[in-house]
C-alpha positions as CSV (number, residue, x, y, z in Angstrom):
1,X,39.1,21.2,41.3
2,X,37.3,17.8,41.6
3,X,33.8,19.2,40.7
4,X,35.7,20.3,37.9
5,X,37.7,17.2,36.8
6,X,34.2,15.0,36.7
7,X,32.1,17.7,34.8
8,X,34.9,17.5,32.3
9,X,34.5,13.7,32.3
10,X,30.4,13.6,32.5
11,X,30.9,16.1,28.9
12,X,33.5,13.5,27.3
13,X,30.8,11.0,28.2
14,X,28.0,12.4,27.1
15,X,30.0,13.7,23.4
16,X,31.1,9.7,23.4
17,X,27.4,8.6,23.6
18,X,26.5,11.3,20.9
19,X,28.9,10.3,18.4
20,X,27.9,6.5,18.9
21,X,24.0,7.7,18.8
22,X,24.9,9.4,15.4
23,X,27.0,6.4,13.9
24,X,24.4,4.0,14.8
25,X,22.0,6.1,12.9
26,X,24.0,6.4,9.9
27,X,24.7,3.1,9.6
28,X,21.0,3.0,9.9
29,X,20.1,5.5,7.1
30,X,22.7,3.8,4.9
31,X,21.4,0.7,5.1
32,X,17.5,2.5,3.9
33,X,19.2,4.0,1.0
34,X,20.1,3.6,-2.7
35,X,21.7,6.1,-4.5
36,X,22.7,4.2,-7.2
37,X,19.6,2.4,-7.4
38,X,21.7,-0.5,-6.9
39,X,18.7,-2.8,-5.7
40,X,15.9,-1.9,-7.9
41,X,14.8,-4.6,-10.3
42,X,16.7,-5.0,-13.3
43,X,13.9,-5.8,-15.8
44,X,12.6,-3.5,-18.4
45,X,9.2,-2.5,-19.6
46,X,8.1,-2.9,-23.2
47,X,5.1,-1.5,-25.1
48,X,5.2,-3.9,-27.8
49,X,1.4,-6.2,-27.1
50,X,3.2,-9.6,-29.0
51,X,5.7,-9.1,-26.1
52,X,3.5,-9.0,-23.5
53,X,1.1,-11.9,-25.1
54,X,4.4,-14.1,-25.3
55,X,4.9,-13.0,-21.7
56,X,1.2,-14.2,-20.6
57,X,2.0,-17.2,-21.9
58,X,4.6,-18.2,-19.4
59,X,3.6,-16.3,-16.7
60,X,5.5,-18.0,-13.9
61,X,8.5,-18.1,-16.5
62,X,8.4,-14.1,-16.8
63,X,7.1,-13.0,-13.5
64,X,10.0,-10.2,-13.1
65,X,8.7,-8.8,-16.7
66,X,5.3,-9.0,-16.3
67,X,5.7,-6.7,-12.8
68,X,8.0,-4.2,-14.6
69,X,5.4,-3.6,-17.1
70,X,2.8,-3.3,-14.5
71,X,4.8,-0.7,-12.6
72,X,5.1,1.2,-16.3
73,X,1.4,1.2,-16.8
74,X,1.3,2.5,-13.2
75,X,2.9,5.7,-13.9
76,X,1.7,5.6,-17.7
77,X,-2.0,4.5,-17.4
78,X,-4.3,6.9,-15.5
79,X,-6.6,4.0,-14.4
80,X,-3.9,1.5,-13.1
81,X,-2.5,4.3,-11.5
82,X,-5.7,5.2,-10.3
83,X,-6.5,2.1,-9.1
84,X,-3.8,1.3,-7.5
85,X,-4.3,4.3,-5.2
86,X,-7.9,3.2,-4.6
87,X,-7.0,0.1,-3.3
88,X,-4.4,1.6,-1.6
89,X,-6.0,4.3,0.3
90,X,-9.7,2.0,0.8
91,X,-8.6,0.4,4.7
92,X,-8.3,2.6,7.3
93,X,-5.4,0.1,8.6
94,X,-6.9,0.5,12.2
95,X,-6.2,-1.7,14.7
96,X,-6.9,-3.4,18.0
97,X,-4.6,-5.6,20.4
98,X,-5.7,-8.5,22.6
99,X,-4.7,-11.2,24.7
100,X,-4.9,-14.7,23.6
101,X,-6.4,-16.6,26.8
102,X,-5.9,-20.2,26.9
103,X,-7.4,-23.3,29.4
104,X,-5.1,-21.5,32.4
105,X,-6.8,-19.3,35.0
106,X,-5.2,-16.0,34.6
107,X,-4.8,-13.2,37.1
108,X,-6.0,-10.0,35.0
109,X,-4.5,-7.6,37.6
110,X,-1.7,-5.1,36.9
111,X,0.7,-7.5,35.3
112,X,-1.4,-7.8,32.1
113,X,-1.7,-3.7,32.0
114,X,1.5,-3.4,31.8
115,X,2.1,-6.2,29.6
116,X,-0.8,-5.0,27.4
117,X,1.4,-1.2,27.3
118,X,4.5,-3.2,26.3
119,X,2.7,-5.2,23.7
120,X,1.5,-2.4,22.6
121,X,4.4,-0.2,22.6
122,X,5.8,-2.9,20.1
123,X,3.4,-2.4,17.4
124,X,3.9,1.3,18.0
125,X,7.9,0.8,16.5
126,X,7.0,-1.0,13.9
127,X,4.9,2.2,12.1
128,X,1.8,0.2,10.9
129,X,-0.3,3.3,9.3
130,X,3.0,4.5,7.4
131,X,4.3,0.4,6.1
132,X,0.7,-1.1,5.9
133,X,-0.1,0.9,2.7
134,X,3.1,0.4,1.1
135,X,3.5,-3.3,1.6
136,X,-0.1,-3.1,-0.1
137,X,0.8,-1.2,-3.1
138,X,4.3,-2.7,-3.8
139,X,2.3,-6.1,-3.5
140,X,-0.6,-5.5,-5.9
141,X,2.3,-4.2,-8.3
142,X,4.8,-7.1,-8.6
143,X,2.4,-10.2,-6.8
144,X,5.1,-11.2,-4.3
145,X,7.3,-8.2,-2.2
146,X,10.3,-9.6,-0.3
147,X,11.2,-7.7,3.0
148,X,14.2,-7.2,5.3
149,X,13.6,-5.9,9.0
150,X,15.9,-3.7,10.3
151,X,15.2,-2.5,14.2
152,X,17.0,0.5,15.5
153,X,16.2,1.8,19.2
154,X,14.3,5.0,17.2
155,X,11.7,2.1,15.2
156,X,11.7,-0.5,12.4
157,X,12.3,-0.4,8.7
158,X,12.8,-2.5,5.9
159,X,15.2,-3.0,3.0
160,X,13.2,-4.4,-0.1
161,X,14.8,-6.9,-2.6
162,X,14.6,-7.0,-6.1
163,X,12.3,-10.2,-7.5
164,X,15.5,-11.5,-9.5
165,X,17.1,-11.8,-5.9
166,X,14.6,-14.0,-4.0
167,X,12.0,-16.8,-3.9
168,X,9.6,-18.3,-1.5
169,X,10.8,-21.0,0.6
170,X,8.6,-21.4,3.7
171,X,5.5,-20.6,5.2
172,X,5.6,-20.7,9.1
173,X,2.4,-19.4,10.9
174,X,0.7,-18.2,8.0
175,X,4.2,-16.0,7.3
176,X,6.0,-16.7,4.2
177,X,9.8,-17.0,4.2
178,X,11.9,-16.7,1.8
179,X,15.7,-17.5,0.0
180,X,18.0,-14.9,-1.8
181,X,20.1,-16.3,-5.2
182,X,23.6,-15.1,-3.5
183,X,24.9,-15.8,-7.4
184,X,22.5,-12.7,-8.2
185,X,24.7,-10.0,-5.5
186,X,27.1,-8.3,-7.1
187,X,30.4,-7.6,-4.9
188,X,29.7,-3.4,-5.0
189,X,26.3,-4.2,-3.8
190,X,27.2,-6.9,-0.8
191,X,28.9,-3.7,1.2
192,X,25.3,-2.2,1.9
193,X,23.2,-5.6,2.9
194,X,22.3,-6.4,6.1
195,X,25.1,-8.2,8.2
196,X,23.4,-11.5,8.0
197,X,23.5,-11.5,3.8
198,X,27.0,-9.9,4.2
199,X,28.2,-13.0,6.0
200,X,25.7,-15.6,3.7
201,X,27.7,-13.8,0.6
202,X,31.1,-14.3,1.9
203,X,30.4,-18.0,2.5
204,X,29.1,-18.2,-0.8
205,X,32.3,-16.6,-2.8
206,X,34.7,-18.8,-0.6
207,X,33.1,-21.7,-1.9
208,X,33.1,-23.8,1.8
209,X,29.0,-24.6,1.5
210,X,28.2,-28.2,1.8
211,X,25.4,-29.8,1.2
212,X,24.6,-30.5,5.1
213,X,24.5,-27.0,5.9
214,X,21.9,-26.1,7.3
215,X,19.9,-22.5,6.1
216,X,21.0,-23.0,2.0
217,X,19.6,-25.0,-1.0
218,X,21.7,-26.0,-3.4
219,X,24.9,-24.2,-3.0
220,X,23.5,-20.8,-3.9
221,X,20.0,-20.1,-2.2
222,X,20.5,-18.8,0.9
223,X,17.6,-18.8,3.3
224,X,17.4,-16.0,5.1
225,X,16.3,-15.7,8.8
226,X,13.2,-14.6,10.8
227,X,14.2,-11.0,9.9
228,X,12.9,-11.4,6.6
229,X,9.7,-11.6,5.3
230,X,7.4,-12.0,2.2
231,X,4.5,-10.7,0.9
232,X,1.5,-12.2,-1.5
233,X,-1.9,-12.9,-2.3
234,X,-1.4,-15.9,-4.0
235,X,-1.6,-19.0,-1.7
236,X,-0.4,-21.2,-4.2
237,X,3.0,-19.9,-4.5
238,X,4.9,-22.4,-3.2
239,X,3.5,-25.0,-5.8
240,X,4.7,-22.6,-8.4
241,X,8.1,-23.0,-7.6
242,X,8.3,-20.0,-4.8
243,X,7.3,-16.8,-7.5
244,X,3.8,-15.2,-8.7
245,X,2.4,-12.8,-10.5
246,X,0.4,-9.7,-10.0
247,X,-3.6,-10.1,-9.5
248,X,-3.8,-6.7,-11.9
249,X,-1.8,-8.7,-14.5
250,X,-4.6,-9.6,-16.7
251,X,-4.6,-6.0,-17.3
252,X,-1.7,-5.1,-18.9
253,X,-2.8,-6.1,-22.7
254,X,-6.1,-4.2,-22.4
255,X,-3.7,-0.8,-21.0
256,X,-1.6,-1.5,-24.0
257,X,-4.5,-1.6,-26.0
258,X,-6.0,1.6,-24.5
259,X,-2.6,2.9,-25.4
260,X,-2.9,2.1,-28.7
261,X,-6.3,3.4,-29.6
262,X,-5.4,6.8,-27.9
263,X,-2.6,6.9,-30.3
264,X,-5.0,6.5,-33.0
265,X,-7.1,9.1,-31.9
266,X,-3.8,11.5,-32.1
267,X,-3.0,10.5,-35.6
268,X,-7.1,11.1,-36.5
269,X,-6.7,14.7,-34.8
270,X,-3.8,15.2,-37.2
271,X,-5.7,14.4,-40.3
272,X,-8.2,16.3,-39.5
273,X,-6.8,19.3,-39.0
274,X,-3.7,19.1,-41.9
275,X,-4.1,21.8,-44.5
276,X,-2.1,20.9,-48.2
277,X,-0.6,24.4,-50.2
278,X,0.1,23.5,-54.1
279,X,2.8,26.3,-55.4
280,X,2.3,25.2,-59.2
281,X,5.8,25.3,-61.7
282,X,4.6,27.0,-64.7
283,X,5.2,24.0,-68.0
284,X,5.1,24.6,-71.6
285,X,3.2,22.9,-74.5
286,X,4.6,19.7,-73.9
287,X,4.8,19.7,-69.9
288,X,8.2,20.3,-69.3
289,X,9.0,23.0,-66.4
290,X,9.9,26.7,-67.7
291,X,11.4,27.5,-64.6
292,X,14.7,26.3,-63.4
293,X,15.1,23.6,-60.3
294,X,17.2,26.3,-58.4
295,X,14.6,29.4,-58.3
296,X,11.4,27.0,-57.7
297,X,13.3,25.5,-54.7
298,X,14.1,29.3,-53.7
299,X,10.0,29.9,-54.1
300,X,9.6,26.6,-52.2
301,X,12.1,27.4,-49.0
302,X,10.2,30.9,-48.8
303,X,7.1,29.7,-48.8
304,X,7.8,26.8,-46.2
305,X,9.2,29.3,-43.8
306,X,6.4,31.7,-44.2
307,X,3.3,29.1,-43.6
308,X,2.2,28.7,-40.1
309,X,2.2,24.8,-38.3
310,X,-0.3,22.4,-39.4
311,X,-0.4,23.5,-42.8
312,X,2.1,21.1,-45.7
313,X,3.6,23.0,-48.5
314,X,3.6,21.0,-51.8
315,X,5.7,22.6,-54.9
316,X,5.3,20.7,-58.0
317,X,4.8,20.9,-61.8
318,X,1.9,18.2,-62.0
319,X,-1.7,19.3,-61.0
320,X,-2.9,18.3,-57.8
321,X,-6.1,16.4,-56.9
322,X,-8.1,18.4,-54.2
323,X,-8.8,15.3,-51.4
324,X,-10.0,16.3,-48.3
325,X,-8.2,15.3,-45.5
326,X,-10.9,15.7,-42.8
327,X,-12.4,12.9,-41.7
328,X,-10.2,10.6,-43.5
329,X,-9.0,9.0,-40.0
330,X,-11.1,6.6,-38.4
331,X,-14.6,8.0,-37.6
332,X,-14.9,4.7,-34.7
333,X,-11.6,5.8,-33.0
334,X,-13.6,7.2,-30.0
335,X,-15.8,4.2,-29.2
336,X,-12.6,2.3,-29.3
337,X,-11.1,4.4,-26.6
338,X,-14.4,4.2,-25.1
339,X,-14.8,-0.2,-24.9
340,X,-11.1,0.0,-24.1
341,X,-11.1,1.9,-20.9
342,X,-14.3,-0.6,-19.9
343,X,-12.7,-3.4,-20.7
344,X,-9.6,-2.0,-18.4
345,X,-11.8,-1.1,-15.9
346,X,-13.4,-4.7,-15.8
347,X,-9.7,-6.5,-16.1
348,X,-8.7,-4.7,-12.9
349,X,-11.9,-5.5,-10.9
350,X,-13.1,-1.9,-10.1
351,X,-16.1,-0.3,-11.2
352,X,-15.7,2.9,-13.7
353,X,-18.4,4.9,-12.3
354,X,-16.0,5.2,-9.2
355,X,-13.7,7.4,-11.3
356,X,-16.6,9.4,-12.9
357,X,-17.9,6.6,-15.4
358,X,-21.4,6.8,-16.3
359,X,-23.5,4.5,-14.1
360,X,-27.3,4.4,-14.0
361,X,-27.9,3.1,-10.2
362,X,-25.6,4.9,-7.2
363,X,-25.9,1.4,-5.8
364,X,-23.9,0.3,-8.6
365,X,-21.0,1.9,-6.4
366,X,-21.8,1.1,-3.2
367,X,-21.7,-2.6,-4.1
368,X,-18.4,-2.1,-5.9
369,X,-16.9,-0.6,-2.5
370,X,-18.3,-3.4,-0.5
371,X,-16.9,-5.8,-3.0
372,X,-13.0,-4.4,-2.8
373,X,-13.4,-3.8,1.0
374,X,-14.6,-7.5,1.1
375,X,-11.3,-8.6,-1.0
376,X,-9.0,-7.0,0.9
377,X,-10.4,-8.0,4.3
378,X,-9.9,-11.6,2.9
379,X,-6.5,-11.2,1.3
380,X,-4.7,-8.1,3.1
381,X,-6.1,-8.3,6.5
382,X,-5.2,-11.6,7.8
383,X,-1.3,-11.9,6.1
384,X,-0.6,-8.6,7.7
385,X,-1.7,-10.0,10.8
386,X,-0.2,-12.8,11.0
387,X,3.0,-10.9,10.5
388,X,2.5,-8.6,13.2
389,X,1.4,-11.3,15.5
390,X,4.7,-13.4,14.8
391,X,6.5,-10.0,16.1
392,X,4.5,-9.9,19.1
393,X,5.6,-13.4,20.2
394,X,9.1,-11.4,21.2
395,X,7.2,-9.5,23.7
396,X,8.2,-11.5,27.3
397,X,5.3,-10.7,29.6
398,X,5.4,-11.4,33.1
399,X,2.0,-12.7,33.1
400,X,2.9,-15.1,30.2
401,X,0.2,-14.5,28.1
402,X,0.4,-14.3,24.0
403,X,-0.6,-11.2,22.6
404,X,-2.9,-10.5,19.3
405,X,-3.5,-8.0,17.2
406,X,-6.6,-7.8,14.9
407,X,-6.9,-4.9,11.7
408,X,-10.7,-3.4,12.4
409,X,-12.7,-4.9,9.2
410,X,-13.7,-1.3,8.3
411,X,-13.4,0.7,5.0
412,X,-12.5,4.7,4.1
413,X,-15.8,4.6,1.7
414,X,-17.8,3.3,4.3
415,X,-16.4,5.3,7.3
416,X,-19.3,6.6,9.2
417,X,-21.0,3.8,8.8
418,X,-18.5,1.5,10.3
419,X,-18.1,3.4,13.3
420,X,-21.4,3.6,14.5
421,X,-22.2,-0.2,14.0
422,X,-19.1,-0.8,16.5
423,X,-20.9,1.9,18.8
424,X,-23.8,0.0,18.3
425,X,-22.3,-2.9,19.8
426,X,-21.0,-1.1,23.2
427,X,-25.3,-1.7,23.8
428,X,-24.4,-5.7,24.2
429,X,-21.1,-5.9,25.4
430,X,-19.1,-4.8,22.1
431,X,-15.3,-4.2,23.4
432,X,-14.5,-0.5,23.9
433,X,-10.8,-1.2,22.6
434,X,-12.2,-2.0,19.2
435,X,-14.3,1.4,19.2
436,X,-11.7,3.4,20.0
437,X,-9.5,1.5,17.4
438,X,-12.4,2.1,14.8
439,X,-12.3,6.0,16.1
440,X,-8.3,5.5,14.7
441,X,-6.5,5.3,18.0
442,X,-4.0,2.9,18.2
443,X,-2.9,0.9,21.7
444,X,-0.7,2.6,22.5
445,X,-2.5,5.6,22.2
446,X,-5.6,4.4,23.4
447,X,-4.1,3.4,27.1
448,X,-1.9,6.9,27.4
449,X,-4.5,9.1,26.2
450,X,-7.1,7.5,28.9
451,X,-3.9,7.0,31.7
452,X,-3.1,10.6,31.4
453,X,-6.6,11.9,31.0
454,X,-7.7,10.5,34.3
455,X,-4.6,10.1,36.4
456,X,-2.8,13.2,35.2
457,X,-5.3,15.5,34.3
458,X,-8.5,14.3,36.3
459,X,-10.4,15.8,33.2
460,X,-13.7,14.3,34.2
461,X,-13.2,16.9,37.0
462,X,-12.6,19.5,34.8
463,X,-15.6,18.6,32.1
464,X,-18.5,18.5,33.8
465,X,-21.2,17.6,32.5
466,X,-23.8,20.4,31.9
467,X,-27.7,20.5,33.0
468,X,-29.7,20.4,30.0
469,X,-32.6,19.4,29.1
470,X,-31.3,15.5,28.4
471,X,-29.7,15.2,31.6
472,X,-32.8,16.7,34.0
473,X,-36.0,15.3,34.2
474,X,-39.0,17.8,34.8
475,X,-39.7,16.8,38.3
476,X,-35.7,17.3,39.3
477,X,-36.0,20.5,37.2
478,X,-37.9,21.9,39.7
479,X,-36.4,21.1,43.0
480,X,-33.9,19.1,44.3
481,X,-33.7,15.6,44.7
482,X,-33.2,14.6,48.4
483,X,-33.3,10.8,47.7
484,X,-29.9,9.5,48.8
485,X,-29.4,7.4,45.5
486,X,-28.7,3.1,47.1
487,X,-25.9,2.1,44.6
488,X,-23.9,5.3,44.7
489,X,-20.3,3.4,44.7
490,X,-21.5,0.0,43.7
491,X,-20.5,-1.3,40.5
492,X,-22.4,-3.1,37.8
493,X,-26.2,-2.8,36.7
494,X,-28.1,0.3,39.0
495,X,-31.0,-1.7,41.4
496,X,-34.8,-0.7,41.0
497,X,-37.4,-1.0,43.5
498,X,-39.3,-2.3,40.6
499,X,-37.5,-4.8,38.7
500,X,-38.4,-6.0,35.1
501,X,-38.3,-9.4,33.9
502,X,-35.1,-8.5,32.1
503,X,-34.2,-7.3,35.2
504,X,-33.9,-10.2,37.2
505,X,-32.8,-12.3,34.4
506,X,-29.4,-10.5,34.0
507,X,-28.9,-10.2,37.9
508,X,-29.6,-13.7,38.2
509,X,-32.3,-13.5,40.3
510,X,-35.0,-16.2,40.2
């Protein structure tokens, strides 16, 4: 009867911990979405080019316009869209993870293993291959991306805010910080922010902020904590008052422009293809009509509904004037699309033979790639890192050491090329963590692949290595070796009986 009194209890337990596990995680998914598109940004998109010129003129003034045109042209414009996804999809977003030494003598014994799997398991939750590319796109569309971190025992996510919201307060170890306009929140929307704006907002509407408290500027601006995080190329935003604009901004008069001549090219189609039918109303001496207005508009409706699309039914008592039609648009409308999609091309930065221009030297590409890969290696690379590495700083290690990680400088384009010049280095001492990153396995993955390989699986046991001719020299070939081998179990460099100069310069022999 006991046995059965606590297996009762141990299933009320466990159904407890379920229902928290499942309240916890939609609290979670709640927080993730928008329904009512509640947080998107509330400025529009306009095709007009005087708009967008007035627009450029005050960039810093309009920065919120200027990206919600951008992010039209990205879903109008086959070569921002286009680009966009280049850019997107050129890193691999591989990465490596390493300690940060300092003057102190460390102990590299099993502490730092398992502080190296903990570090590591912390990069794991925050998804890096899955966030990378989107803090990268969202970036390159509105110039400055403002992010909320939200950690959950299953990972991390982030809430994004709308660019009317926020501005850039801080920069603290090369990671931006920002402020939220709490005037901005509206009172349905406050109900499914983080706890931290909940309680900023409630301060705000209560009206008890003074001007010593500590975390706001002036009475409005709440600046938000370590949790959240901004995003930009521009390394001068803080001189421009905390806001920037898009580095593919320059292109959105020459999309409007390519727009514009396509239109053209429409209305030239048209024109050439339009065919005119003259249904004449019979006059007398003196040019007045002989038949009445109510049958010729019956011959008219008849003859409209008869005629098949493209050709314009005309019923009148005058003559008309046979004037071709074809070619009457303009004959230059296709060399206009033509400069227009190369001058696009050249106001985004990205080479049109890429997307099946005409080019006269395949180099032409390659230097292209090389060029973008160099850009974002300069501009992507190291803000992401410095991100991740103010996340690692939360990791407590026994052995006290800081932890690092580094995005491997290679690109998508360049792939094969990339890997083998990190194999290449293995030859000198190159780090083995950095190949295997290259190869695209993370930490975390790196150390339990290789743990459970050996330990679990003891698969070098299992794959032996094969005799072949690489393996076996002709002489072994032939018969057994009975020479007992002198540094069987020693580590480091093999000994020869006949050492080379290089030889005894790298055992440190005299």
């Amino acid at each position: 009867m006991a046995n059965h009194r606590t297996l009762k209890g141990r299933q009320r337990t466990i159904q407890r911990n379920l229902a928290r596990a499942r309240a916890r995680n939609e609290q979670f998914a709640s927080t993730l979405t928008d329904p009512k598109s509640r947080f998107r940004s509330t400025s529009n998109a306009t095709t007009s080019k005087s708009s967008i010129s007035n627009y450029m003129s005050r960039p810093y003034d309009n920065t919120e316009n200027i990206a919600a045109n951008l992010r039209d042209a990205a879903i109008t414009d086959g070569i921002v869209s286009s680009t966009l996804r280049y850019y997107q999809s050129h890193p691999t977003y591989n990465y490596s993870l390493f300690p940060v030494l300092g003057h102190k003598v460390y102990d590299v014994d099993q502490n730092m293993k398992n502080d190296y799997i903990d570090a590591a398991y912390l990069l794991n939750q925050y998804n890096i291959y899955f966030w990378a590319p989107y803090f990268f796109k969202e970036t390159l569309l509105d110039g400055v991306t403002y992010w909320y971190t939200i950690t959950d025992s299953s990972g991390v996510s982030y809430l994004k805010f709308p660019l009317e919201w926020c501005r850039v307060a801080s920069i603290e170890n090369g990671v931006y910080r920002f402020r939220i306009d709490m005037s901005k929140i509206k009172d349905e929307v406050q109900e499914e922010l983080p706890t931290e704006i909940q309680k900023a907002y409630k301060k705000y509407k209560d009206g008890s902020i003074s001007d010593d408290d500590q975390g706001w500027y002036d009475r409005k601006w709440y600046i938000v904590s370590d949790k959240g995080v901004a995003f930009t190329f521009d390394q001068n935003i803080l001189v421009n008052g905390g806001t920037t604009i898009s580095p593919f901004a320059a292109a959105l008069m020459d999309s409007v422009s390519l727009s514009q001549a396509k239109d053209n090219v429409d209305i030239k189609d048209k024109l050439d293809t339009i065919r005119i039918i003259h249904s004449k109303i019979p006059t007398n001496s003196e040019g007045v009509p002989t038949l009445n207005l109510k049958t010729a508009k019956l011959f008219d409706a008849q003859m409209r509904s008869r005629l098949p699309e493209g050709v314009v039914p005309v019923t009148s008592p005058s003559n008309l004037t046979n004037v071709p039609l074809k070619g009457a648009g303009n004959d230059g409308v296709f060399e206009t699309v033509g400069k227009q999609t190369e001058q696009l091309f050249y106001s985004l930065g990205t080479s049109a033979p890429l997307f099946g221009g005409s080019t006269t030297s395949a180099n032409i590409v390659k230097e292209s790639v090389r060029k973008d890969a160099n850009w974002i290696f300069t501009n992507l690379f190291p803000m992401l890192e410095n991100y991740y590495n103010q996340q690692l700083t939360s990791v407590k290690t026994k052995s006290k050491v800081v932890w690092n990680m580094r995005f491997i400088r290679e690109s998508r384009f360049t792939l094969k090329d990339d890997i083998a010049s990190y194999k290449d280095q293995l030859s000198y001492g190159g780090s083995r963590l950095d190949y295997l990153a290259a190869c695209g396995l993370t930490p975390i993955e790196s150390i339990s692949k290789l743990l459970f390989e050996q330990k679990a699986l003891d698969i070098d046991s299992i794959m032996k290595v094969k005799p072949t001719s690489n393996t076996l020299s002709a002489k072994s070939a032939k018969q057994p070796s009975t020479v007992i081998n002198p540094n069987k179990g020693q580590p480091g460099r093999p000994k020869t009986d006949n050492p080379t100069d290089d030889t005894d310069r790298l055992d440190g022999e005299q």
